[in-house]
N, C-alpha and C positions, 0 to 999 in steps of 0.2 A: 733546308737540307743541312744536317750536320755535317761541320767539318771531319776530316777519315784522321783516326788517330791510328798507333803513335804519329805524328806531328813530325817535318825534320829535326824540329830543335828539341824533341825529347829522342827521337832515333840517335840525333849526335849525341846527347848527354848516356845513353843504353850503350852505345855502342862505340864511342869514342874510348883511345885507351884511357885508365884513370891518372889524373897526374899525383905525382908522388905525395901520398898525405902530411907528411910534414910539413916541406912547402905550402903545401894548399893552406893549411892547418894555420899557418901561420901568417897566408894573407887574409883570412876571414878574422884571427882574431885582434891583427893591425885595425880589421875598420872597426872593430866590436869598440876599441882601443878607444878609436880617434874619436866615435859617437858618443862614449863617454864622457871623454875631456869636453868636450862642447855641451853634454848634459850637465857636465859638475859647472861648466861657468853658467851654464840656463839656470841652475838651482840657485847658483847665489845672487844672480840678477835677478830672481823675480820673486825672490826669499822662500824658494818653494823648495821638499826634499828632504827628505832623511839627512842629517850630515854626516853620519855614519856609513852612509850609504854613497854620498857625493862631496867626499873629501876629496881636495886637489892634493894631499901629503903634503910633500915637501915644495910642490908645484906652485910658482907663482900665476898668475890670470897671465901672462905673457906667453908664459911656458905653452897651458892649457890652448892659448890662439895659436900657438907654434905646432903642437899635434893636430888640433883642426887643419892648416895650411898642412903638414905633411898626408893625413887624410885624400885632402882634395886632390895633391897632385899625385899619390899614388891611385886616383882614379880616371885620371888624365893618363896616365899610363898606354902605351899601347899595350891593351890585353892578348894579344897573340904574342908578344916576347913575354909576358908577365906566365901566360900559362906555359909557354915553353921553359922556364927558368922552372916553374912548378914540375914539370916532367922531366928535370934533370937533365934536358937539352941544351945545346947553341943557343944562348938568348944575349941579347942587348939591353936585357932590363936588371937596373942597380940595385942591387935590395939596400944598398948600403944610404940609401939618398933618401927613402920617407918609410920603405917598410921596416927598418930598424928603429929610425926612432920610435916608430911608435910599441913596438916592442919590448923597448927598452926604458918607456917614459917611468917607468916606475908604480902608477897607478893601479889600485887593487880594486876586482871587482866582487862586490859583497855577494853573498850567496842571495843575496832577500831581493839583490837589482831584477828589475822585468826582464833582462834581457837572460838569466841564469834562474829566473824562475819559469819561464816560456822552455829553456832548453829543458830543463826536467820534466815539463810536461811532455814536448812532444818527443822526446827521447824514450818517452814510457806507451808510447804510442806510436812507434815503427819501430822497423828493422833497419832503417835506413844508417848508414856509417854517420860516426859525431860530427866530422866537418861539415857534413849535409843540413846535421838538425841545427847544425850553429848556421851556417848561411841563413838558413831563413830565420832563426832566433834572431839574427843581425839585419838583418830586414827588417822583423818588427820593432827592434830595438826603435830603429830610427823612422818607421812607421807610425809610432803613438805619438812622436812627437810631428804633429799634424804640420807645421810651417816650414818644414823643408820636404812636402812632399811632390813637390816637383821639381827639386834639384838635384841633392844628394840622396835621397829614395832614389829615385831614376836611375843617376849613375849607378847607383847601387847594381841594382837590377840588368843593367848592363856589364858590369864586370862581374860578378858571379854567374851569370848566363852566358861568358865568354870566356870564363875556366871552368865551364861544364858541369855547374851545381847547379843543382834544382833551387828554385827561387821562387814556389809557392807551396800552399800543401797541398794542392793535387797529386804532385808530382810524386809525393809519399803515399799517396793512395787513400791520405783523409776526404770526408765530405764536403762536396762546399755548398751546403746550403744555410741561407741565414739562420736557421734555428737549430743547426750543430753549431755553427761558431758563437750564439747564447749560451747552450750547454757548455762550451769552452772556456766563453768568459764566467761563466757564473765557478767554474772548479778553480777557476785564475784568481777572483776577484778575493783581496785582502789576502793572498798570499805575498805581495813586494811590500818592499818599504816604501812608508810615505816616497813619492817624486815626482820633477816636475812636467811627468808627462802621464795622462789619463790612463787608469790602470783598473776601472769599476766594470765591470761586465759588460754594460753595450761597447764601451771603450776597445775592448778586448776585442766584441763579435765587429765591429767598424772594422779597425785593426786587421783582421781576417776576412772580411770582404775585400778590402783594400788592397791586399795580399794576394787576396785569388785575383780579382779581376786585373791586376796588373803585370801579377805573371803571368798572364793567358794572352795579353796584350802583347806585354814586351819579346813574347816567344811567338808570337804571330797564330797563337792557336785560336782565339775569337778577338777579334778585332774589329773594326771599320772595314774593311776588305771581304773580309768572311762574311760580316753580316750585309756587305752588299752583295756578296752571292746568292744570298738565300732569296734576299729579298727579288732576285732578278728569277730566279724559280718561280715565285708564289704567282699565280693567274694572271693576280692585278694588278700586277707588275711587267712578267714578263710580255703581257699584250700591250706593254709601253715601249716595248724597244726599237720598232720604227723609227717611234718618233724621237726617241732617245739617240738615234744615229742620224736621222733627217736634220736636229736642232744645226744652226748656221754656227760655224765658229765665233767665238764671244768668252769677251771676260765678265766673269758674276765676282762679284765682293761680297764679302759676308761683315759688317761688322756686328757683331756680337758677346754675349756675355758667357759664364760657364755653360748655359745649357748647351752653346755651341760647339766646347771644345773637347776634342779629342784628349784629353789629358786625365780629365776628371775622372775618378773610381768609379764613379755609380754605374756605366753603362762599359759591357765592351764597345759600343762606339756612338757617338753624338751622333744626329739626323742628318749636321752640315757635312761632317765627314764620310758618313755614308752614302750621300749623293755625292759627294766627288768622289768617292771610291769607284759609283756606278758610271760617270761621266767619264774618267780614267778607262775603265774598260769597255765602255761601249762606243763612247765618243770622245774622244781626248783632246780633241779642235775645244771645245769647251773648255775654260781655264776658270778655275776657282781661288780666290785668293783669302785667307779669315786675317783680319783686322780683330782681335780679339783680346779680351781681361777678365778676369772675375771679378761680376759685381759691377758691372761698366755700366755704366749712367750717361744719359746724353749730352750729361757737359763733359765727361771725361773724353765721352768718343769725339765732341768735337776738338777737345784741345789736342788730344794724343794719335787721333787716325784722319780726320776729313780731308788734310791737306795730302796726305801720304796716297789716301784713296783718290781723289781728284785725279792725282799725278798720275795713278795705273790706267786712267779711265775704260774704268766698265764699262759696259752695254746695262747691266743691273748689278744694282745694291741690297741687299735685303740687309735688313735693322734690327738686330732682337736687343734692345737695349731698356735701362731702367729708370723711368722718372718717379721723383721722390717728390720734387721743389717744381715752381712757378721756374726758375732759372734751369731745369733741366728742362722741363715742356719747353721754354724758349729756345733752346739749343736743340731740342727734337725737331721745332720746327725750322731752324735756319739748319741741318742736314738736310730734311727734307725739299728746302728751295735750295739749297746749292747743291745739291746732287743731281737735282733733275736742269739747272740751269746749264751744270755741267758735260748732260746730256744721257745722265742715265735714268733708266724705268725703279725705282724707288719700291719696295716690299716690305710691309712690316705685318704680321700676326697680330689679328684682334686680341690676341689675350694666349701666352703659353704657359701659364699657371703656375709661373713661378712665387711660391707661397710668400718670398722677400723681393717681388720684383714692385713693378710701378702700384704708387699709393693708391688706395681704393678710390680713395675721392676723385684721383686723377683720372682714372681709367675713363670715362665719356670725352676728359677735354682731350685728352689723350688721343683717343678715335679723331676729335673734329679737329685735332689738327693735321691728323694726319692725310683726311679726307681734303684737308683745305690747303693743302700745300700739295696735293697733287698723288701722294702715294694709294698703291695697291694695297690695298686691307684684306690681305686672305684670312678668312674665316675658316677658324679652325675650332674652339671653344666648344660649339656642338659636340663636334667629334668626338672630343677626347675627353666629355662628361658623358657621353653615351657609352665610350669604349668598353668592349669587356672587361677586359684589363685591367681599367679605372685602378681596381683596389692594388693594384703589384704597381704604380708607376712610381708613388714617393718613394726614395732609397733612405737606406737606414736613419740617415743625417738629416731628415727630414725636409729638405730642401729640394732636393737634388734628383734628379728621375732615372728611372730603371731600363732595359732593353725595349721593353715591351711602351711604352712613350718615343721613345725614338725612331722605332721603326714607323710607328700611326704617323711619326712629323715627317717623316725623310720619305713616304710614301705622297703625301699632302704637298707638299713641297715639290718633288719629282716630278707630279701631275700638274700643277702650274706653271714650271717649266716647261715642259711640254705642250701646253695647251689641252692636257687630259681634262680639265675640270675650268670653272669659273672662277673668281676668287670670292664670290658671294655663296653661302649654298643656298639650294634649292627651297623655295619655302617648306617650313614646316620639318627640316629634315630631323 
């Protein structure tokens, strides 16, 4: 079932009054500011960049960590005094303490940077007022540069979603499907100056994946919640909700790697968060807890979560984690005896097809230890090589999986919970 649009958080942004554009005007182009300063010292750490383009002027590398620190904390900000000072209201927020500096830093931004060749493109493509197309200009500013995309992205998206700027391009009325945002990159691509952040045409259409699926997230329009709504509609689902309210109060641990997390672009919601999204609403006695990393290997998970997980003790733990080495199988298997020594029911997936997860060669020892320390192997593999879908699951970045994987895992899942299904299938299936 789709979710009913307008959405509140596009009703409030329609129908909220607008706050004063100047103001506004002037906290969008503070962070435009501060993401700079922190790109001009990226370019010279990594010798990458136009210099032309990512000059500090008169700026020392001091200076430039000084506009990043006023950045950060004018996003620490409470946004409710930050947009009432924008609407020329009673506000308790200083403009005088991080959104001047940055203002004021000096720093020029060249017509050829991505972030002022994005604003000409989508400015030629809506109607939408300039501090709107610079909001999301400023988004992807800080978007292509992929290693803060779950800090200050976020934040991002959080404070221009809380002074009432659209923060994807939906929200302007562009397409989002993967091969408009190609045709985007490919009109974008060798229009910036050299810099040190991906600006080639998939670069761009990532960039706008990334964009949509996280303003859709962060505005609650498709998310982990929504897609456990739908999925609590679909037949073979909803003739699970018995048992989905019969399950005994119990804690499940998840530890796992990105395919787990909520965080990631590729999907409006991971499989483990849309089973607790569905547990949340049908059963909430069921507590879910994620022990989670990108990229987590079963030495990382024992040194960074086993002890922490022990201490929650679960009733179950499910595993998706990565062996590479003889030293990670070894630590896959001392999780597997001390979880269950600890007293919980142990799950890991024969195989969830992560293209950089456990080494090929490992993948039998892998099974027989898992079988020899006692864990549940649900078998899922069939499935998800049979699935329709199959061709839609890998996401742009080639790693990483789409909606339509998530739902097949969080359905699979669901049902072993429940006691819907075996963890073995059926022969032949």
């Amino acid at each position: 079932m789709k979710p009913l649009l307008p959405s509140l958080a596009l009703v409030a942004l329609t129908s909220a009054p607008a706050p004063e554009p100047s103001r506004l005007s002037q906290l969008v182009e503070a962070n435009v500011l501060g993401t700079h300063a922190f790109q001009v010292a990226l370019a010279k750490k990594e010798g990458k960049g136009d210099p032309a383009c990512y000059s500090p002027g008169a700026l020392t590398q001091a200076q430039l960590a000084a506009l990043e620190t006023h950045q950060a904390a004018l996003m620490k900000a409470d946004v409710r005094a930050v947009r009432a000072w924008a609407e020329g209201k009673d506000s308790s927020f200083d403009p005088r303490a991080d959104l001047e500096p940055l203002l004021a830093s000096g720093l020029t931004l060249s017509d050829t940077l991505p972030v002022n060749v994005f604003t000409r493109w989508l400015a030629g493509r809506t109607k939408a007022p300039r501090v709107q197309v610079r909001a999301i200009a400023s988004l992807f500013q800080t978007n292509l540069e992929v290693e803060r995309d779950g800090d200050r992205l976020q934040e991002l998206f959080a404070f221009y979603a809380g002074l009432g700027l659209p923060v994807y391009l939906g929200q302007l009325g562009l397409p989002g499907t993967d091969e408009a945002f190609l045709a985007m990159g490919r009109e974008l691509e060798g229009k910036s100056c050299p810099s040190p952040v991906g600006t080639n045409a998939a670069e761009w259409q990532i960039a706008a994946r990334k964009n949509w699926n996280w303003g859709e997230k962060n505005l609650g329009i498709r998310d982990d919640k929504v897609l456990a709504g739908e999925l609590l509609e679909e037949p073979d689902v909803k003739v699970l909700v018995p048992q989905i309210t019969a399950l005994p109060a119990q804690r499940i641990a998840v530890i796992g790697h990105s395919f787990t997390m909520q965080l990631h672009w590729s999907t409006p919601g991971a499989f483990v968060p849309i089973v607790t999204a569905v547990f949340a609403r049908e059963n909430p006695r069921v507590e879910f807890r994620q022990f989670q990393g990108g990229g987590l290997t079963s030495t990382r998970a024992m040194s960074r979560f086993y002890a922490d997980v022990v201490a929650w003790k679960p009733q179950q733990v499910l595993l998706v984690v990565i062996n590479r080495t003889d030293e990670d199988l070894e630590n896959f298997r001392r999780l597997g005896r001390g979880l269950a020594e600890a007293g919980a029911k142990v799950l890991t997936f024969d195989d969830v097809h992560d293209p950089k997860g456990t080494a090929n060669g490992l993948r039998d020892r892998e099974l027989a230890v898992a079988s020899g320390t006692g864990m549940t192997v649900i078998e899922v593999s069939p499935l998800l090589a049979a699935a329709p879908g199959r061709d839609r699951f890998l996401c742009l970045d080639g790693i990483h999986m789409t909606e339509p994987y998530h739902r097949l895992m969080a359905k699979e899942w669901l049902k072993i919970l429940v006691g819907a299904r075996e963890a073995a299938l059926p022969k032949g299936h």
